[in-house]
KOLMI-628230 format. One line per field, with one value per residue (C-alpha): chain; residue in one letter; residue number from 1; x, y, z. Coordinates in steps of 0.25 Angstrom, whole numbers, plus 5000, padded with zeros to 4 digits. Layout:
residues N
kette: [A/...]
rest: [a/...]
nr: [NUM/...]
xx: [X/...]
yy: [Y/...]
zz: [Z/...]
end
This chain:
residues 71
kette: [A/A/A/A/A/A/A/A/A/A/A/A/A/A/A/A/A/A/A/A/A/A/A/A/A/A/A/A/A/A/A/A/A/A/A/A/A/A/A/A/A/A/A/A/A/A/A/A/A/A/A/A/A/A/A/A/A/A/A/A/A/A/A/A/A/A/A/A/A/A/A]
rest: [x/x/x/x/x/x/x/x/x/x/x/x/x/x/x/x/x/x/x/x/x/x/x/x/x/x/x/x/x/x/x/x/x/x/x/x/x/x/x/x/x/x/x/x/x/x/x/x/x/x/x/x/x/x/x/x/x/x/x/x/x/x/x/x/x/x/x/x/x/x/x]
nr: [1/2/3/4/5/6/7/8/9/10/11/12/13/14/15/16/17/18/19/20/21/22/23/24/25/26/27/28/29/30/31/32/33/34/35/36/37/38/39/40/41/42/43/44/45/46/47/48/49/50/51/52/53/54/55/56/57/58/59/60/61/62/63/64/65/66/67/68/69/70/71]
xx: [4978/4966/4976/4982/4969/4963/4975/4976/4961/4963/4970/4964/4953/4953/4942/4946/4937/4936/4928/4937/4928/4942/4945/4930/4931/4940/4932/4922/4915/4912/4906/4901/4893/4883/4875/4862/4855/4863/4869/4864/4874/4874/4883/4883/4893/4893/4902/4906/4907/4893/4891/4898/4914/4905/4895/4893/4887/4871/4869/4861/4873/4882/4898/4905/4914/4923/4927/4931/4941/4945/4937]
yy: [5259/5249/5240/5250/5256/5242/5239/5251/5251/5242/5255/5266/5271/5279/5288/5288/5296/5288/5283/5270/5258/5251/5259/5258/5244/5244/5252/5245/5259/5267/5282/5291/5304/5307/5320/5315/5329/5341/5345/5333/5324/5309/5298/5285/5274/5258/5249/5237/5226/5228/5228/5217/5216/5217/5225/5237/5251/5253/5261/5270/5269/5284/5280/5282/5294/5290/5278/5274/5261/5255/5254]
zz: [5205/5209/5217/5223/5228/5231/5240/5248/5250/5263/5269/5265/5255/5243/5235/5222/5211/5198/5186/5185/5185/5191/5199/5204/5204/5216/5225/5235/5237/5223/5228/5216/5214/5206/5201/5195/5196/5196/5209/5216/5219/5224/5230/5225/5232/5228/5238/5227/5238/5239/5222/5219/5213/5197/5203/5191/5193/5190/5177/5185/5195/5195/5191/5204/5205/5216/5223/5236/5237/5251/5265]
end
């Protein structure tokens, strides 16, 4: 699934929902949401080119909820 995804990436772009660590080792861009106080709701996003390829989360850092692969 994670080649497939990486090779169509050069033609279009995909938003995939998941808690893979694989799958989100494949993104560029990780988006996620997060509720730290209830009702309030905020956006996280991390672009991996700019993280490094053994770049890890923050423990402080929310797991991200959905990814974006491709452009």
């Amino acid at each position: 699934f994670r080649r497939l995804v990486q090779d169509m990436s050069d033609q279009t772009q995909f938003v995939i929902i998941t808690h893979s660590k694989t799958t989100m080792a494949a993104a560029q861009t990780l988006y996620g949401v997060t509720m730290q106080e209830p009702g309030v709701s905020k956006l996280v996003s991390v672009r991996m080119a700019e993280r490094g390829p053994t770049a890890t989360a923050r423990r402080d850092e929310p797991e991200p909820a959905m990814v974006g692969i491709g452009r």
